[in-house]
C-alpha positions in Angstrom: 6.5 15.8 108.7 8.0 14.5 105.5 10.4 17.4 103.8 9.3 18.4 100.4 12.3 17.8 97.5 12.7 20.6 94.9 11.8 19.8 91.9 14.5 20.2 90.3 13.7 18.3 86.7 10.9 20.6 86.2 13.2 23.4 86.3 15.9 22.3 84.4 13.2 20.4 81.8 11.5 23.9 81.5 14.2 25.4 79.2 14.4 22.3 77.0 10.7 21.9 76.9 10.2 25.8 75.2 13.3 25.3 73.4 11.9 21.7 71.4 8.0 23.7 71.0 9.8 27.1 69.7 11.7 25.1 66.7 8.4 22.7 66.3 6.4 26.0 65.8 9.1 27.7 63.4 8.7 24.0 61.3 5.6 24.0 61.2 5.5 27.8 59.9 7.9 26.9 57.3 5.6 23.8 56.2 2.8 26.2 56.3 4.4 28.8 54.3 5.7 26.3 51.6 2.2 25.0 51.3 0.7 28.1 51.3 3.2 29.1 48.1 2.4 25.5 46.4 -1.3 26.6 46.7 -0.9 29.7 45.3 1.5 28.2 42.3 -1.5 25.8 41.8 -4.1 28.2 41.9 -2.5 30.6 39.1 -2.3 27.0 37.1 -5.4 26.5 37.1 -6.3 30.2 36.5 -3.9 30.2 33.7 -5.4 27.0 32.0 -8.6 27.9 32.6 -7.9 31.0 30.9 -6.6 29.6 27.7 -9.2 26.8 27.4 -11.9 29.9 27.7 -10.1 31.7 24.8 -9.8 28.6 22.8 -13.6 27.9 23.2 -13.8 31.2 21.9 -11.7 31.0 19.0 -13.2 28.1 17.9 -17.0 29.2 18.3 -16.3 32.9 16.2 -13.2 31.5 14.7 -15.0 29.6 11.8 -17.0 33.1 10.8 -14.0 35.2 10.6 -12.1 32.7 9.0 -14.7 31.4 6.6 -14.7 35.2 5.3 -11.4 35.3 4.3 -11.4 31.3 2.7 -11.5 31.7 -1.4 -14.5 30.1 -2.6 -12.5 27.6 -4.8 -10.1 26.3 -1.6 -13.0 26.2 0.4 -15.1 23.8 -2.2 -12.3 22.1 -2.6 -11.6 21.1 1.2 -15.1 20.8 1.7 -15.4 18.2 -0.6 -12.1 16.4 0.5 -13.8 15.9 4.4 -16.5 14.4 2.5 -14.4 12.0 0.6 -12.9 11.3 4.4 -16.0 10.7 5.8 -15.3 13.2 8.4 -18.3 15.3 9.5 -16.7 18.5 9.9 -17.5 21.8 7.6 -14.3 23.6 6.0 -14.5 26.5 8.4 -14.4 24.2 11.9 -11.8 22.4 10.2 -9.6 25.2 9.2 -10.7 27.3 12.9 -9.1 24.2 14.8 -6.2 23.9 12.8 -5.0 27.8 13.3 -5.8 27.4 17.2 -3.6 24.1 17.6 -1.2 25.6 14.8 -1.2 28.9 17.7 -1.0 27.0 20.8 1.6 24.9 19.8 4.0 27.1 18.6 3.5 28.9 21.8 4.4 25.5 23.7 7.3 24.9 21.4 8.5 28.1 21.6 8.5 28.1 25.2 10.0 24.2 25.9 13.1 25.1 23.7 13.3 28.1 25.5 13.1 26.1 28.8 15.9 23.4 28.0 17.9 26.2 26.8 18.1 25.6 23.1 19.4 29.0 20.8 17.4 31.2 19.7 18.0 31.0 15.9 16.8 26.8 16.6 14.1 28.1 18.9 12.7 30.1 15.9 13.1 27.2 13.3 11.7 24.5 15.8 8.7 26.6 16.2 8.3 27.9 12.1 8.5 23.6 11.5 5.7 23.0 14.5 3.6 25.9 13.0 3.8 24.7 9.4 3.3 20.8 9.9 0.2 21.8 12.3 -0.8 22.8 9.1 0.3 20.1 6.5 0.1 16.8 8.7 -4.0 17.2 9.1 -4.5 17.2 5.2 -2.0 14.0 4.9 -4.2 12.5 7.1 -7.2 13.6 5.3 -5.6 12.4 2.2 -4.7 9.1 4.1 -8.5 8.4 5.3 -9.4 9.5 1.7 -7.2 6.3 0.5 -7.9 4.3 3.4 -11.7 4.5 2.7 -11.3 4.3 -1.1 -9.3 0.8 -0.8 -11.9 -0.7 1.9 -15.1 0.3 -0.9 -12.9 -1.2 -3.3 -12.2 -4.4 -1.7 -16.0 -5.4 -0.6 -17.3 -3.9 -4.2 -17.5 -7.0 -6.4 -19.0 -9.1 -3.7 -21.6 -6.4 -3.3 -22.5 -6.5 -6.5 -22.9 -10.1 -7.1 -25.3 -9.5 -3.7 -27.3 -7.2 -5.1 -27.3 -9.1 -8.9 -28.4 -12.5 -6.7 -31.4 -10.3 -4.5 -32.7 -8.9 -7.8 -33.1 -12.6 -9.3 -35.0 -13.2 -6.5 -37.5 -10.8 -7.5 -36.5 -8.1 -5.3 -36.8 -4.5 -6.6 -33.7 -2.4 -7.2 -34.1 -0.3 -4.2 -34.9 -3.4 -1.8 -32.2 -5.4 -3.2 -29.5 -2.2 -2.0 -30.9 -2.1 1.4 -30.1 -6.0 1.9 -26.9 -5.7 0.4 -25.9 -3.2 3.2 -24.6 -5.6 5.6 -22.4 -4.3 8.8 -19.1 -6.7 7.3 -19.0 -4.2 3.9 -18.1 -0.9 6.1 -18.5 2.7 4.8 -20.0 1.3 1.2 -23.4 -0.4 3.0 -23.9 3.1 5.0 -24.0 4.4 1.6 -26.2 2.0 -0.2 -28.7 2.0 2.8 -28.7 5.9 2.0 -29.3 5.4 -1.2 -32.4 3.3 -0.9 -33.3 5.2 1.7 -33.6 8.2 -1.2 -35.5 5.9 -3.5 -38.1 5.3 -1.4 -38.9 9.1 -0.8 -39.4 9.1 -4.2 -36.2 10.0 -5.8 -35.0 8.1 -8.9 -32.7 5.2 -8.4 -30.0 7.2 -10.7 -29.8 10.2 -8.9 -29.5 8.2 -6.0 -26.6 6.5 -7.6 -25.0 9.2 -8.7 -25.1 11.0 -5.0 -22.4 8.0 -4.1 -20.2 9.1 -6.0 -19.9 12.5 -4.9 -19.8 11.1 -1.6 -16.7 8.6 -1.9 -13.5 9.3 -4.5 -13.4 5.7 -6.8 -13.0 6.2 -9.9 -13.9 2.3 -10.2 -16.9 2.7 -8.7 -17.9 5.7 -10.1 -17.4 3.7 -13.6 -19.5 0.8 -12.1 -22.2 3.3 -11.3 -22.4 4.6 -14.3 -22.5 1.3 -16.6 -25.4 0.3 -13.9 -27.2 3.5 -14.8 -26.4 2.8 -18.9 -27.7 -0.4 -18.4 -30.7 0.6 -16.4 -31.6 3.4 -19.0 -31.1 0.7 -22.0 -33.1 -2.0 -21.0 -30.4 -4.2 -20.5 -30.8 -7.1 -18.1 -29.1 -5.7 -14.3 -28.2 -9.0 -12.7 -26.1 -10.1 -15.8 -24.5 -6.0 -15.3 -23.9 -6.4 -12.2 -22.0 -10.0 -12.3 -19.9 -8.7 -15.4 -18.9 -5.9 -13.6 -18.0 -7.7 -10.5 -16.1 -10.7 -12.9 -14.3 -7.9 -14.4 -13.2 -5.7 -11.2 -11.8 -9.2 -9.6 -9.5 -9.0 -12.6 -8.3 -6.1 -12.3 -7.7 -6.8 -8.3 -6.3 -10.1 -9.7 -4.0 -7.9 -11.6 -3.0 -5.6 -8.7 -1.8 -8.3 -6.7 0.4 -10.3 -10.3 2.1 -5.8 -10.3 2.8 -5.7 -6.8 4.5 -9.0 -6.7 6.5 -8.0 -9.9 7.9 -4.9 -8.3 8.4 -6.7 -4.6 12.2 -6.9 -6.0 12.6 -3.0 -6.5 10.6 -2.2 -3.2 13.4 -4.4 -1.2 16.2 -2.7 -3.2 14.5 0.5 -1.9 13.9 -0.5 1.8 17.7 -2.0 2.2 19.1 1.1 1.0 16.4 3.0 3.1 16.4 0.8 6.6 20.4 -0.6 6.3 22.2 1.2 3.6 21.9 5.0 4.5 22.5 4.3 8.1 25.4 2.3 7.8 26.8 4.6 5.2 26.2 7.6 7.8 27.5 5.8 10.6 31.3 4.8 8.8 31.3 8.4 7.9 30.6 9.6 11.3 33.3 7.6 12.4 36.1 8.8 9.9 34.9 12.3 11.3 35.2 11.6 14.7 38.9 9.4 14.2 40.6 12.2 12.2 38.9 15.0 14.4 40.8 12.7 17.3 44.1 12.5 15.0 43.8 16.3 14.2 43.4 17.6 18.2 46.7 16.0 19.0 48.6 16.7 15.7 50.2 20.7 15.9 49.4 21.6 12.5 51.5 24.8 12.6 55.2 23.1 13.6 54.6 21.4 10.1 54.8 24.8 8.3 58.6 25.2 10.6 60.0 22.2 8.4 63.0 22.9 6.3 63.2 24.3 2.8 62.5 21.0 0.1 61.2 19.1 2.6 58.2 16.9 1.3 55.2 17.6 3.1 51.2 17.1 3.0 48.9 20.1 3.3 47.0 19.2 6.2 43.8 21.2 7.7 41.6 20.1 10.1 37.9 19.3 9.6 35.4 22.2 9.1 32.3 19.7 9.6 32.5 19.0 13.4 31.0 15.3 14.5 28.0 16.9 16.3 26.6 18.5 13.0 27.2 15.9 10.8 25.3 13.2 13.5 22.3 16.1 13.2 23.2 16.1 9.5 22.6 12.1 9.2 19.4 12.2 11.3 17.8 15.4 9.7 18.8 13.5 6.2 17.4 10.0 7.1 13.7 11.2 8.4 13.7 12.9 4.8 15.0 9.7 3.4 12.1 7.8 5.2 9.4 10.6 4.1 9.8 9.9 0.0 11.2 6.5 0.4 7.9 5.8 1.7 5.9 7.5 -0.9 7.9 5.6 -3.5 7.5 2.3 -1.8 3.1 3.3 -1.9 3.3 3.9 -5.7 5.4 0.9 -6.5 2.9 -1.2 -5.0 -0.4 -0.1 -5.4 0.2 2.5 -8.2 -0.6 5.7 -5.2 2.0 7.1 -4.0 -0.4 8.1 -0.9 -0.7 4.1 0.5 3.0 4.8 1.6 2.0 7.5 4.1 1.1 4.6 6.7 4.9 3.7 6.6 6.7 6.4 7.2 6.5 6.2 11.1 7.8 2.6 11.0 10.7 3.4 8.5 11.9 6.4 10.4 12.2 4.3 13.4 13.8 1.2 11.8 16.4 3.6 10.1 17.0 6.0 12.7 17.5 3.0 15.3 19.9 1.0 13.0 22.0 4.3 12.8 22.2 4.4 16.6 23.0 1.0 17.1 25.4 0.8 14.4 27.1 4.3 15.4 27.7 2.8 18.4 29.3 -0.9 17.5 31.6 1.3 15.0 32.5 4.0 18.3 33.7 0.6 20.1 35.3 -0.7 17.3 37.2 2.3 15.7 38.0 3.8 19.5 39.6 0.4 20.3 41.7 0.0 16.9 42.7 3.8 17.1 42.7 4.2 20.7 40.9 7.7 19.9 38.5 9.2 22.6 
């Protein structure tokens, strides 16, 4: 009979064997647990945004009928008819309702991101006064920009319409058939109009009303006078074709006219964009650099021995700096965005005669001029710190 061996690897192995499950099942508690809390964290997320989109649908439904309340009727008119010019098909009081909620909600972010990366208080407030206000101003800048935007497009394809419309009327076409073939997909904003127009002549309405209803629709002072030497020449008798193709010969002019200004002033418009793009930022950058050099010289100069000297001794008052480097490199950028901000307005009425056709600009030129300043504050740190041996 064989003898039986003790197992002894089982019984040492036990030990071990609880020992390796008891830490895997405290790890796998902790991975639970952390899990568990990400859940949780993600689930008041969700709760929280959730929340805020609810009140924001809110605010924007009853928003506009509080608001609208409280809206003088002259402001209201006013921006009412400015969405029109814009094309954009949104009454006063939704417009002004989603500009207070954003206005709200992103103060509130603001607020709370400077608050997160520490920034003080007194910056906090002014960062978040700035967000709040230009919540407020950019939306009418763009108004005013799709205002100009719209206005220049009518203006461009306008003459061509018109000889269109002269050349479908020789043809034998009436006046209200000739509009709707002139409304052709290439002419933009001005075709949706005309094919509204005729679409109002042939319910009836006269072909002046209809004319005039343009006009309230899209701010041109050109084509407003066009419209109304149609309708003078309409209620005289006159022959429309030969109107129309005046009126188209003379607008070219003027266009023709438009281009002869804005290559007159192209020399003042590069003064202004050197100064602008190059000028200020290299201007900013030397004098950042005479900061930072005597702010160097200063820290290792004892200002007070120099009072110890003797009696009659010849000496030069010396102070250091109140302006440290750090506010006047906040100084130079704070200064060059405003630079940018008129600089582009001045560059729009130089060349076009409105100083809103600059607005499109001032993202590029506050790029360009705040990038020059960078790149040329830090060729001038290399070369100063190497000549002065400053740090």
């Amino acid at each position: 009979m064989a003898l039986e061996s003790p197992d002894f690897g089982k019984e040492v192995g036990n030990p071990a064997k609880k020992a390796f499950f008891s830490a895997f099942d405290i790890v796998k508690q902790i991975v639970g647990l952390v899990f568990w809390g990400i859940n949780i964290i993600i689930f008041f997320i969700i709760l929280f945004a959730r929340t805020v989109t609810s009140v924001l649908k809110l605010f924007v439904i009853y928003a506009p009928k509080v608001i609208g309340r409280f809206i003088p009727a002259p402001v209201s008119t006013k921006l009412e008819q400015l969405l029109v010019y814009a094309g954009v098909g949104v009454t006063a009081e939704d417009f002004l309702s989603m500009t207070a909620a954003y206005s709200i909600l992103m103060s509130i972010l603001t607020y709370l991101i400077t608050g997160f990366f520490g920034i003080e208080f007194i910056y906090r407030i002014a960062l978040t006064a700035i967000m709040f206000f230009g919540v407020w101003i950019v939306p009418r800048i763009m108004l005013n920009a799709l205002v100009y935007q719209r206005t220049q497009n009518i203006e461009g394809v306008l003459p061509d319409i018109l000889d269109i419309i002269a050349q479908n009327i020789r043809t034998g076409m009436t006046t209200d058939r000739a509009l709707w073939s002139a409304a052709r997909p290439e002419f933009g904003p001005l075709s949706v109009e005309l094919q509204i127009a005729a679409r109002t002549t042939l319910t009836g309405s006269p072909l002046q009303d209809a004319l005039i209803a343009i006009t309230n629709r899209i701010q041109s002072e050109r084509l407003e006078r066009t419209i109304r030497l149609i309708i003078q020449g309409i209620t005289s008798g006159g022959e429309l074709p030969e109107i129309l193709q005046a009126i188209a010969s003379d607008m070219r002019t003027e266009q023709n006219l438009v281009k002869q200004m804005k290559s007159e002033t192209n020399a003042h418009v590069m003064f202004i964009l050197f100064a602008i793009l190059f000028g200020a930022p290299m201007l900013f950058g030397v004098s950042l650099q005479f900061i930072l050099v005597f702010s160097g010289l200063f820290s290792k100069i004892n200002v007070s021995e120099l009072s110890n000297l003797p009696q009659g001794a010849t000496t030069i008052l010396l102070k250091p700096f109140s302006i440290s480097p750090d506010f006047y490199f906040r100084y130079a950028l704070v200064t060059l965005v405003v630079l940018c901000f008129f600089g582009s307005f001045l560059v729009g009425l130089l060349r076009t005669g409105r100083p809103i056709a600059g607005l499109q600009s001032i993202p590029t030129f506050t790029i360009v001029s705040v990038s020059a300043f960078l790149v040329l504050n830090e060729l001038l740190t290399t070369v100063f710190s190497g000549a002065f041996m400053v740090t």
